[in-house]
SEDOVO-306278 format. One record per atom (N, C-alpha, C): x, y, z; residue in three letters. Coordinates in steps of 0.05 Angstrom, whole numbers, plus 5000, padded with zeros to 4 digits. Layout:
XYZALA;...
END
This chain:
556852476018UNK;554252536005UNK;552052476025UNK;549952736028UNK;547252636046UNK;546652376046UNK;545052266052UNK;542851996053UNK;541252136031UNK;539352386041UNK;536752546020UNK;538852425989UNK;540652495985UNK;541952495960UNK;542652265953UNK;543652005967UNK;544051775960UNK;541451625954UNK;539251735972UNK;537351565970UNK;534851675939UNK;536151955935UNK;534152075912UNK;535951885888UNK;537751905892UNK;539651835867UNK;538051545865UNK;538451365878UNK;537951075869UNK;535551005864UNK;533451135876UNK;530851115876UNK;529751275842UNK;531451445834UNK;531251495812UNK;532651335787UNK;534751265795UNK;536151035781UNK;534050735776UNK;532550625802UNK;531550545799UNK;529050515789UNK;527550705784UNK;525250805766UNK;525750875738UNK;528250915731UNK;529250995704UNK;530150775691UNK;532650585706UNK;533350305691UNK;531050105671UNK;529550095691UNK;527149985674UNK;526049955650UNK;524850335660UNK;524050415634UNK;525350375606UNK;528350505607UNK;530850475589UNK;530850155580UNK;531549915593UNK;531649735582UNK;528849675563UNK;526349665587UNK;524249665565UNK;524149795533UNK;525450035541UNK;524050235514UNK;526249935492UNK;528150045501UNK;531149865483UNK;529349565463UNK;529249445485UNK;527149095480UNK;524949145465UNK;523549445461UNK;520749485451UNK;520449595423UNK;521949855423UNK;522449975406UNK;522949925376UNK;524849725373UNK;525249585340UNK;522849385344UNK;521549305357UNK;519249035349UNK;516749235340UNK;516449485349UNK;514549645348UNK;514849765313UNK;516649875317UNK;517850015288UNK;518849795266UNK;518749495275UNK;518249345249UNK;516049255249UNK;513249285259UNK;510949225262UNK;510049485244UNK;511349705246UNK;509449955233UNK;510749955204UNK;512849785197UNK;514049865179UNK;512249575164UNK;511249305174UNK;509749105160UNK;507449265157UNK;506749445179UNK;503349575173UNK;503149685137UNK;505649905144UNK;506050055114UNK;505949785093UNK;507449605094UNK;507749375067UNK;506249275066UNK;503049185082UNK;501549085089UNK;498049325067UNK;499149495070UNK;497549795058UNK;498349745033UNK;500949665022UNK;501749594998UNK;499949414979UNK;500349214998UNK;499249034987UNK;495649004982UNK;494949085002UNK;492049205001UNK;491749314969UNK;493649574968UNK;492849744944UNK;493449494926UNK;495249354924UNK;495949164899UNK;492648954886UNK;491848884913UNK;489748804911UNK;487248874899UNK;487249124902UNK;485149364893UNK;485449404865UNK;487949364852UNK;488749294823UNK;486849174811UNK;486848824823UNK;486348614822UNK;483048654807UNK;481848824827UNK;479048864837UNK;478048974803UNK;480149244808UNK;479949404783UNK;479449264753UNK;482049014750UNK;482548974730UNK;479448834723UNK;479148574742UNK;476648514734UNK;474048624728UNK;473948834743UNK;471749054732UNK;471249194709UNK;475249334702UNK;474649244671UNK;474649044645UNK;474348834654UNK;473948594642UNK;471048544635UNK;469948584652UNK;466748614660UNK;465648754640UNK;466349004637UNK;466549294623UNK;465749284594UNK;468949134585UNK;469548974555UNK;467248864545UNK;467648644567UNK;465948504562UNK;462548584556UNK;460848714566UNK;459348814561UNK;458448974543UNK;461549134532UNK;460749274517UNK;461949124481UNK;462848864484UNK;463348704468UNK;461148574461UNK;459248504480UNK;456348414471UNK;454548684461UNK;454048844477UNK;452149074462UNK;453249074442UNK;456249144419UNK;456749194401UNK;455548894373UNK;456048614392UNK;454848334367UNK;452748404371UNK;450248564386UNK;447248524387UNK;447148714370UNK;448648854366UNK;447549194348UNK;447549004314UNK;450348924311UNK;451748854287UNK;448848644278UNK;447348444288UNK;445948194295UNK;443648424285UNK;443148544301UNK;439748754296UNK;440348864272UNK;442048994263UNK;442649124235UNK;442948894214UNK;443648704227UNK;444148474194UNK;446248494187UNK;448748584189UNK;451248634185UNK;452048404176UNK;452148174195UNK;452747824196UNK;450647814203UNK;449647584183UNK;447547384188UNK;448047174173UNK;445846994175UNK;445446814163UNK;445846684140UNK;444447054125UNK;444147114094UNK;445747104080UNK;449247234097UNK;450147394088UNK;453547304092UNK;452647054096UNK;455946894110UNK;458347034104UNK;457147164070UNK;460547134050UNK;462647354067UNK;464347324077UNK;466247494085UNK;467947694063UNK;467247694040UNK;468347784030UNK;465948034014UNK;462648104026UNK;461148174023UNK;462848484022UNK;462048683999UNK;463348973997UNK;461549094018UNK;458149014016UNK;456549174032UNK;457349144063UNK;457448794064UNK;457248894095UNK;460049034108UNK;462448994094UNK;464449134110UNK;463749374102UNK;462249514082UNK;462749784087UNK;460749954108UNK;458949754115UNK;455849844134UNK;457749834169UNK;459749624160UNK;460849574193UNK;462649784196UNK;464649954173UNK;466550024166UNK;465650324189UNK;462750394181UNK;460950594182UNK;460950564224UNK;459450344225UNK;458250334251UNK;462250214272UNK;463850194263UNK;466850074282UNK;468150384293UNK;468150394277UNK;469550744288UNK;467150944314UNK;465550974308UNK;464251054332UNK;463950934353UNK;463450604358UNK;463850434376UNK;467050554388UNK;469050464376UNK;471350574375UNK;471550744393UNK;471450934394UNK;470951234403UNK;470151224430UNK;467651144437UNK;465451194453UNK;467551014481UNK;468350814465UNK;469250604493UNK;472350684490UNK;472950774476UNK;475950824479UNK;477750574471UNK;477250424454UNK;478050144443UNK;480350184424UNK;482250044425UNK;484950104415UNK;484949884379UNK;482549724381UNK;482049534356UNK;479349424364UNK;477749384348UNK;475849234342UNK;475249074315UNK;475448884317UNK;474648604304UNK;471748484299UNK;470648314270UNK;469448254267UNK;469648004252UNK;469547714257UNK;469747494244UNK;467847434230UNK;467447144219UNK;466246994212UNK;465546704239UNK;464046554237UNK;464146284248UNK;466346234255UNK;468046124237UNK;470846074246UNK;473246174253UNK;471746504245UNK;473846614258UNK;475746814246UNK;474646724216UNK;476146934194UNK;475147204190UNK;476947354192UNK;476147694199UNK;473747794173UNK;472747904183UNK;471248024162UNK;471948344164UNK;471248444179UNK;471748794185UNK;473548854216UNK;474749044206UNK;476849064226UNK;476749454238UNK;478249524251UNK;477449864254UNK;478849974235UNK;481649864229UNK;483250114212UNK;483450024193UNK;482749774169UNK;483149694137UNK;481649484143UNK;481049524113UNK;480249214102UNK;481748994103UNK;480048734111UNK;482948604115UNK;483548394102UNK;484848294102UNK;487048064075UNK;485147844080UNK;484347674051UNK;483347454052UNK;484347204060UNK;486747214070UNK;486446994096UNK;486747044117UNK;486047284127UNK;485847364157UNK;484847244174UNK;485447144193UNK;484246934219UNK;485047014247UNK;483446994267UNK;484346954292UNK;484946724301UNK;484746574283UNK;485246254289UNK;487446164281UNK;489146234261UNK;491246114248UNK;492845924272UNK;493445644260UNK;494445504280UNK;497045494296UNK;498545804290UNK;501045804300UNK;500246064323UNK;498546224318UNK;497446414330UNK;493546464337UNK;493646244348UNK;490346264358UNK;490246494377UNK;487446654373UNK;487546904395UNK;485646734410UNK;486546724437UNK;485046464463UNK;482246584459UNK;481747014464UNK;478546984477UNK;476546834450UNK;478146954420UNK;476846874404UNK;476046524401UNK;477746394411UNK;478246084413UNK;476445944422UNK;475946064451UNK;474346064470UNK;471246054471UNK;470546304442UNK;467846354444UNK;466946194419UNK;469445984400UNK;468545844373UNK;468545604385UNK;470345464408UNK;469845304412UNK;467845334439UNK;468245394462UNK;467145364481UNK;464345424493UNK;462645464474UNK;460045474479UNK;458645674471UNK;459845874453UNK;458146124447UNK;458146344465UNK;458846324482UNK;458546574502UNK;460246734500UNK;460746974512UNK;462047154513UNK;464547174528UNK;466947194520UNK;469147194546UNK;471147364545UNK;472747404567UNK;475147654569UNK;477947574589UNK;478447584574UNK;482047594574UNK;484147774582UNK;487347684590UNK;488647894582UNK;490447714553UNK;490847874546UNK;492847664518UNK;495047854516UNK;497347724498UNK;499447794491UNK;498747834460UNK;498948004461UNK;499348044416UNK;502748044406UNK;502547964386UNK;505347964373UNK;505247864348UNK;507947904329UNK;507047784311UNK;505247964282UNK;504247874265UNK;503147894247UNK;500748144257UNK;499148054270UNK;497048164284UNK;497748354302UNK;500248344310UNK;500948534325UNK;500948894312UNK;502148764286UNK;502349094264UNK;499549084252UNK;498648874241UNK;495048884235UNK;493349054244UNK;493349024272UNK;492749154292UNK;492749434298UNK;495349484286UNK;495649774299UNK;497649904321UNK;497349674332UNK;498849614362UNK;501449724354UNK;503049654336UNK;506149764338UNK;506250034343UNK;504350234328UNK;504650534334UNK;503450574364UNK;502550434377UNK;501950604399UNK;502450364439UNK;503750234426UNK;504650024449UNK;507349954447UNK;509050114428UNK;512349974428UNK;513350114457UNK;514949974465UNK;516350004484UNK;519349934483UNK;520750194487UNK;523750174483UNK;525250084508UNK;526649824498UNK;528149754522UNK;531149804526UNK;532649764548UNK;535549894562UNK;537349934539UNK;536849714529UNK;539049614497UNK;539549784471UNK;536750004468UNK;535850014453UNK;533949874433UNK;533249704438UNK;531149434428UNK;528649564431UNK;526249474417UNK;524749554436UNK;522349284422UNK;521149284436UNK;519149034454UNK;516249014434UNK;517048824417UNK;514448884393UNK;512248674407UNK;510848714426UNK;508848504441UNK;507648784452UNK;504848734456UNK;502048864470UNK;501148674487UNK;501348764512UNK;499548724535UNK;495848724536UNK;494348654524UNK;492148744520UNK;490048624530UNK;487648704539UNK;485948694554UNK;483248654532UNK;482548354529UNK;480748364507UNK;478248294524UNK;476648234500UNK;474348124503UNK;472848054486UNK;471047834481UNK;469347784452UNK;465947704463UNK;465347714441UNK;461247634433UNK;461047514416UNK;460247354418UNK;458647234399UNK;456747394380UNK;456047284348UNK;453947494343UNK;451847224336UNK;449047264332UNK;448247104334UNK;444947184312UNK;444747034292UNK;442547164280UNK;441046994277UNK;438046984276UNK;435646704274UNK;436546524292UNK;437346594312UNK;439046354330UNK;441046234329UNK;442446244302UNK;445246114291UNK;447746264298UNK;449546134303UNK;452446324311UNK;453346404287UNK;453546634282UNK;454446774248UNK;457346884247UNK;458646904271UNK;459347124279UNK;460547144309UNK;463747284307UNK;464447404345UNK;465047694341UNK;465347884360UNK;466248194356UNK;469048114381UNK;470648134375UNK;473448214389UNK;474248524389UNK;474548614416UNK;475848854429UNK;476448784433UNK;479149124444UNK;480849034455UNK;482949304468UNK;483349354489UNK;484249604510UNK;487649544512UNK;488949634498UNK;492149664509UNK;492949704535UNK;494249534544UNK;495149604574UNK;497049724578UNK;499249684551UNK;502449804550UNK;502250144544UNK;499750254545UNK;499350564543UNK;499150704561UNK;498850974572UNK;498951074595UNK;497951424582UNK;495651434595UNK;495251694580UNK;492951844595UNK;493052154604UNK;491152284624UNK;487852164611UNK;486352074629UNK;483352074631UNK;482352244614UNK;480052204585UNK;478852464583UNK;475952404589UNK;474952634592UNK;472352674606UNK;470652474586UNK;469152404596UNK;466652244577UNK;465351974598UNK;462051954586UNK;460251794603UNK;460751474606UNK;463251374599UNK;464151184584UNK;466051104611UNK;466150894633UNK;468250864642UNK;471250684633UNK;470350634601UNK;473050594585UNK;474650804580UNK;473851004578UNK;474751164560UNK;476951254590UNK;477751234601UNK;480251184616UNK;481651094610UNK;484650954613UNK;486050734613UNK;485550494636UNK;486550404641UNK;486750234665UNK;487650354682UNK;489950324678UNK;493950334695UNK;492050764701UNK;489950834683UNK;490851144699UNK;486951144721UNK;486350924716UNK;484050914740UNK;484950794765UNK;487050684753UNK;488050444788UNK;489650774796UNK;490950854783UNK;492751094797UNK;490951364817UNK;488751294803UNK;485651494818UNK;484251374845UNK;485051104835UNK;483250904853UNK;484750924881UNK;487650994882UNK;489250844893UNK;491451054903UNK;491251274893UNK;493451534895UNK;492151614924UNK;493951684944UNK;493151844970UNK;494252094981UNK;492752364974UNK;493752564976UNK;494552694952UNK;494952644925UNK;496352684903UNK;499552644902UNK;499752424913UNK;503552344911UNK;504952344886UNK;505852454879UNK;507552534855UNK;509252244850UNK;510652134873UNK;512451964871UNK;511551764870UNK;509351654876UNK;507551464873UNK;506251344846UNK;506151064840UNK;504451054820UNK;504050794812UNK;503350734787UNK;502450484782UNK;503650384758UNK;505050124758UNK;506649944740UNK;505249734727UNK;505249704700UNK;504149444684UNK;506749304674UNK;506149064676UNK;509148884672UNK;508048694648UNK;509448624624UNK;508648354612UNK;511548194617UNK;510348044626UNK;512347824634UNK;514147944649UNK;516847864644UNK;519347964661UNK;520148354639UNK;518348524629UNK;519048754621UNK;516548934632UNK;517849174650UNK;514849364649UNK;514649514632UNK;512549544631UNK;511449574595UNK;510249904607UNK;508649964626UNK;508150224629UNK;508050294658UNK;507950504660UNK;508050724684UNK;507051034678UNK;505951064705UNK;505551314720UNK;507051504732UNK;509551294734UNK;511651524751UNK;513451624739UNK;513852004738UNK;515152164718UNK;517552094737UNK;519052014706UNK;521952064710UNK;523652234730UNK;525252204752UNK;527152384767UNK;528452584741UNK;529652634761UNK;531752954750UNK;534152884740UNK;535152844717UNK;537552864702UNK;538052514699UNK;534852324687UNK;534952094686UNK;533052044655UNK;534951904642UNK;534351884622UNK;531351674616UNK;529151744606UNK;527251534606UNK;525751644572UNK;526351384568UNK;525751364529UNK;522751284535UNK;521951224546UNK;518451114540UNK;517451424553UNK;518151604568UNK;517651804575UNK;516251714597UNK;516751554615UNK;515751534646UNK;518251304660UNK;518951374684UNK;520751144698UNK;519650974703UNK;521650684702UNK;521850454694UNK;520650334677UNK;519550444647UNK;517650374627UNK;520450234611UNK;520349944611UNK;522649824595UNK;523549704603UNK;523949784640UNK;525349644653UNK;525249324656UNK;527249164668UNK;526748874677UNK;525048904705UNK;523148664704UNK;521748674723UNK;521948374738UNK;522048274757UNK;522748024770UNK;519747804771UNK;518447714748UNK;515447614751UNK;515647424769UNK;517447344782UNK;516947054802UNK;517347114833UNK;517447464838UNK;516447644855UNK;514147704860UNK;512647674886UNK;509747874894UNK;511148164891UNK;513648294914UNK;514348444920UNK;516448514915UNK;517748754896UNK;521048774891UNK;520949064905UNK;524249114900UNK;524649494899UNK;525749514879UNK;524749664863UNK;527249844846UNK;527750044846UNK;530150074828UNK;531750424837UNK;531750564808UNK;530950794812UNK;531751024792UNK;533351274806UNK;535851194791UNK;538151444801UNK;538651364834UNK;537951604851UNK;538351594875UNK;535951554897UNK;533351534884UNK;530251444896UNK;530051124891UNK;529751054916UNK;528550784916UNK;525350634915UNK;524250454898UNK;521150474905UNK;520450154910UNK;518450084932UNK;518149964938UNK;514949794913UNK;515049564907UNK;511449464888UNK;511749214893UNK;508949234898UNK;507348994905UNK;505949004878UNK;505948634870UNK;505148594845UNK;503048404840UNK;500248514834UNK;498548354829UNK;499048214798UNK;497848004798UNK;498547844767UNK;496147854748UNK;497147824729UNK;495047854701UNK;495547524697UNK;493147444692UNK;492547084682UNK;491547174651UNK;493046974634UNK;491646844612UNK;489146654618UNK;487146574592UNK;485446474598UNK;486246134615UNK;487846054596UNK;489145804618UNK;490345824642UNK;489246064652UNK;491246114680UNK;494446154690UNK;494646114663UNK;498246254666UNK;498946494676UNK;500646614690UNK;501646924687UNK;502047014663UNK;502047194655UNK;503547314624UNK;504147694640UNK;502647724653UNK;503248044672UNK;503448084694UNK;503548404703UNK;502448404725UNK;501848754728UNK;499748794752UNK;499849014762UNK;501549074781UNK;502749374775UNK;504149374803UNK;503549604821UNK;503549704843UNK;503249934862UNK;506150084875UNK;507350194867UNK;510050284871UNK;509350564895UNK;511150584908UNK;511550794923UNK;514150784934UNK;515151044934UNK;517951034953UNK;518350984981UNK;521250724979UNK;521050605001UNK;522050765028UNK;521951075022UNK;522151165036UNK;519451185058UNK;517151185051UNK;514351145056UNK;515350975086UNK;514750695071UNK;515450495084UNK;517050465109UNK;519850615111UNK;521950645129UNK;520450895141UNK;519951185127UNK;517651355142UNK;516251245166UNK;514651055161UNK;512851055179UNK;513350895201UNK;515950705196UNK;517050675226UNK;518450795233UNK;520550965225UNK;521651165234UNK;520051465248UNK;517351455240UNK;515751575249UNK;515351505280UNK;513951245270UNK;513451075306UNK;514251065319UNK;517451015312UNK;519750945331UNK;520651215344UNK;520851495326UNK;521651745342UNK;519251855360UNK;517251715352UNK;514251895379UNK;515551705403UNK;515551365400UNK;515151215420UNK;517951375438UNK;519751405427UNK;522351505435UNK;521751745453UNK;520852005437UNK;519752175456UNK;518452185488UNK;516951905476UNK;514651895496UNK;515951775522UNK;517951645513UNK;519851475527UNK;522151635549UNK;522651715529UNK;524351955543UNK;522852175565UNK;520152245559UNK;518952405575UNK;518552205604UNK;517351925591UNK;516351785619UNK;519651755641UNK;521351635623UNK;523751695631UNK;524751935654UNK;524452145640UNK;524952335655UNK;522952355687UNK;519552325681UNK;517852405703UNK;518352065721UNK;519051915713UNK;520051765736UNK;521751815747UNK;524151865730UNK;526451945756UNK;526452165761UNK;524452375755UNK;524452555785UNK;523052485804UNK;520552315790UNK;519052265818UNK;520252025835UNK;521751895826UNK;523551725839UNK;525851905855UNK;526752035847UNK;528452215855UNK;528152365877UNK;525052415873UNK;523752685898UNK;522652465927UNK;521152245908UNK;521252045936UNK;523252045954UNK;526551875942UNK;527951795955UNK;529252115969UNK;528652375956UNK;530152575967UNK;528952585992UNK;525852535988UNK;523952586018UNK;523752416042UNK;525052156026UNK;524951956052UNK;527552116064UNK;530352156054UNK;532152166059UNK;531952366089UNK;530652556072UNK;529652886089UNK;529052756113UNK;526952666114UNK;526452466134UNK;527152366162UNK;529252236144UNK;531952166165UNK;533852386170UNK;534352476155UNK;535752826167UNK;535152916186UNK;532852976185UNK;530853056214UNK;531352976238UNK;531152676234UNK;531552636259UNK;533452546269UNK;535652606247UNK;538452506258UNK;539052836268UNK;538053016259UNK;539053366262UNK;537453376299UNK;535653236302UNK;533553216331UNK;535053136346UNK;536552876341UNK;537952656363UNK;540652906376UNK;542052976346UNK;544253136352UNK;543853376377UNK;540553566373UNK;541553696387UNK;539853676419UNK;539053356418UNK;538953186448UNK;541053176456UNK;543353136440UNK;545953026450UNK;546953276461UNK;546453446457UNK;547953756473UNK;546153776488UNK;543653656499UNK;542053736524UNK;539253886513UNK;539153956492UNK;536754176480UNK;534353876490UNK;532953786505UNK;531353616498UNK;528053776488UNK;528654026498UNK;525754096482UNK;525654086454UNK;527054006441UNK;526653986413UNK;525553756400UNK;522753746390UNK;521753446394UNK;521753386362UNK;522053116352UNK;523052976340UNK;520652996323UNK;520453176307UNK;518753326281UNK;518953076257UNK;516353046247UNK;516252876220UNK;514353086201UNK;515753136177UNK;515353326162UNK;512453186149UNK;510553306145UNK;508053236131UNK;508853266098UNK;508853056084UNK;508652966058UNK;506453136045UNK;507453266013UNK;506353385997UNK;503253275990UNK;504153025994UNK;501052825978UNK;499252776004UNK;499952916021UNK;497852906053UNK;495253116046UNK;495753266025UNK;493753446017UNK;490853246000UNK;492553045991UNK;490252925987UNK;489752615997UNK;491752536000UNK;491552276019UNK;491152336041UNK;489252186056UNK;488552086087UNK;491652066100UNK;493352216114UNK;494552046124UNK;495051766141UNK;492951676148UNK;493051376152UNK;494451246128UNK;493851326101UNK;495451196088UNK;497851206078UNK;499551446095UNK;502051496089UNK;503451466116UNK;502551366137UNK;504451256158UNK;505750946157UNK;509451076165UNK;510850846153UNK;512150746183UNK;514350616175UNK;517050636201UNK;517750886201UNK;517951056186UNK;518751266197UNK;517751506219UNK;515051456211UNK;513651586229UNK;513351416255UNK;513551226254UNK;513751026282UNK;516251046300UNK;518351026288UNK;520851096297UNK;521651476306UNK;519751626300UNK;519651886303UNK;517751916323UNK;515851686322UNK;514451796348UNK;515551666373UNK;515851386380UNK;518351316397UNK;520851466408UNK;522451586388UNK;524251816397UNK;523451926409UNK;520152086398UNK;520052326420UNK;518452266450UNK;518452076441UNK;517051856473UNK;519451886486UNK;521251796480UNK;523751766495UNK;524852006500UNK;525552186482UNK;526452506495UNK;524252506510UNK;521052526522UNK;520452666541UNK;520852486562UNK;521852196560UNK;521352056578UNK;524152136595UNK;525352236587UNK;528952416588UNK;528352636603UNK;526352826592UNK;526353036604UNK;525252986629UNK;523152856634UNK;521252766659UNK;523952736679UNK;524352506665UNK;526852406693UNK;529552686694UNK;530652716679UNK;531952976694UNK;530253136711UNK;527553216699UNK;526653336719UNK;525653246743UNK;525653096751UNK;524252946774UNK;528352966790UNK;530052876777UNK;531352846793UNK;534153146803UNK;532753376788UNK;532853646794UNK;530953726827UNK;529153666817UNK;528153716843UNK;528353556869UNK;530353416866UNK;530853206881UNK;532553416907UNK;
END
């Protein structure tokens, strides 16, 4: 084999080894860095939940006080009028609950006494010992605003129980679980007011927004009149991802979802994983439906004592996730392979040109050695002389080529001198 060829080969070998090990050492640290970026975006959105939920808390809340100031300005509860068992005032409230109702998109609304005993409710009149207080079942926001100072506060609570069918709640929050069972508790998003007449506390208004529902947005000036779980899915959807969506959990069961069922998978709540087990002592799980895997990050729902009792979740397929380093990892690859390649040709073309080089002037010496000495010991001018100075491309080689041809003339001189002898 030439030299030009031994020496292109290694010189390209050596420009290529490199690279190759590098890419090898780089490559998975890079593509598990893009694959934390993606879980990292996860969790962001999970956060944004967080943001949401409190905002509608805020919401409730606000619109739990406008509704005690209306009830307070009308005289509904007052002072006057303590008796809970008054025909006028539940039927004046009976009048003004249902449009409130409506307007905010409220799944129950409540009206006590001082202590707490219901006076008017949205859907019946209600039983004369009706309480939010009963001592086996205190409702906390209501608790909160009899004992804790009069003000207004918001919650998430669990309903169940007595109050739970009271309510209403069983027709439009059951949730059927794996067993066939299905899950007689509401997730619910309350909030209360105080009502307050001549200055005296007469009175709280309790709302209250189902979380375990899931149902398209309808138009109106009202940003209740959404669900939750389908504004986080607006807030938070990128591109319109079908497979994407958003999970409410009570406790260890998810109670609702956004994401339609796969293909030839049975789902009784009519959305996937609505029923399912959910792992609450997880930030982050996967679960599977059929043959799709999905990756959620889970923000938590606090009771007023700061307990967990939920959570939000942000689901997407973990294909996403693997996507986007598998993404990273086939460009860096590409790119790798390209640099790959333009080193070892240019490694390649170097060592071919040094080699050439030496060809030359081993092809010069040879045909000194038969006597040709007019043949002078040529150094081929380099491609990159077009734009480099050659000052900066003179090596040994060119030193050793000009010496040679010192020496062939210093050869020819003396034969000739001793010709004419």
């Amino acid at each position: 084999m030439r030299l030009s060829l031994k020496l292109g080969i290694l010189c390209a070998a050596a420009a290529l080894i490199p690279l190759l090990v590098v890419s090898i050492l780089i490559l998975p640290q890079i593509s598990g860095t893009a694959r934390q970026q993606a879980l990292e975006h996860l969790r962001s959105d999970a956060r944004v939940t967080g943001a949401l939920y409190e905002k509608r808390s805020i919401e409730l809340r606000a619109t739990a006080q406008s509704l005690a100031d209306e009830i307070a300005n009308r005289a509904l509860v007052s002072s006057d009028n303590l008796d809970r068992n008054s025909a006028a005032a539940w039927a004046r409230m009976q009048d003004q609950i249902p449009r409130v109702q409506n307007d905010a998109s409220l799944d129950f609304v409540v009206v006590t006494d001082p202590l707490g005993r219901v006076i008017a409710r949205h859907n019946d009149k209600p039983a004369a010992d009706e309480t939010l207080m009963a001592t086996a079942d205190r409702n906390p926001v209501a608790e909160k605003i009899i004992a804790g100072g009069n003000l207004p506060a918001a919650a998430c609570v669990i309903e169940r129980g007595e109050r739970y069918s009271k309510l209403g709640l069983d027709s439009i929050a059951k949730v059927t679980l794996p067993d066939g069972s299905s899950l007689d508790e509401a997730l619910v998003a309350e909030a209360g007011a105080p009502i307050f007449s001549a200055g005296r506390f007469v009175g709280l208004v309790l709302i209250g927004q189902t979380l375990n529902t899931y149902y398209k947005p309808r138009a109106g000036s009202s940003p209740l009149q959404s669900p939750l779980i389908a504004e986080i899915r607006q807030a938070v959807n990128r591109g319109g991802e079908e497979d994407s969506g958003v999970l409410i959990a009570l406790n260890k069961v998810i109670v609702a979802s956004t994401i339609p069922p796969g293909e030839n998978t049975k789902a009784p709540n009519g959305t996937a994983f609505t029923g399912t087990a959910h792992d609450s002592a997880k930030a982050e799980e996967t679960l599977q439906q059929g043959d799709k895997s999905y990756s959620v990050a889970w923000q938590q729902l606090k009771a007023l004592d700061g307990s967990p009792i939920g959570a939000i979740g942000i689901a997407r397929p973990s294909r996403e996730l693997e996507g986007a380093a598998t993404s990273v990892r086939t460009t860096l690859f590409l790119f790798g392979v390209l640099a790959a390649l333009i080193a070892a040709s240019v490694g390649f073309l170097f060592g071919r040109g040094l080699g050439a080089r030496v060809d030359d002037l081993r092809e010069a010496a040879g045909r000194w050695s038969l006597g040709e000495l007019s043949t002078p010991a040529k150094e081929r001018e380099p491609i990159v002389a077009r734009w480099v100075p050659m000052d900066y491309l003179r090596d040994e080689v060119n030193q050793l080529a000009e010496q040679l041809d010192q020496m062939r003339e210093g050869f020819r001189h003396a034969i000739e001198r001793i010709r004419k002898r």
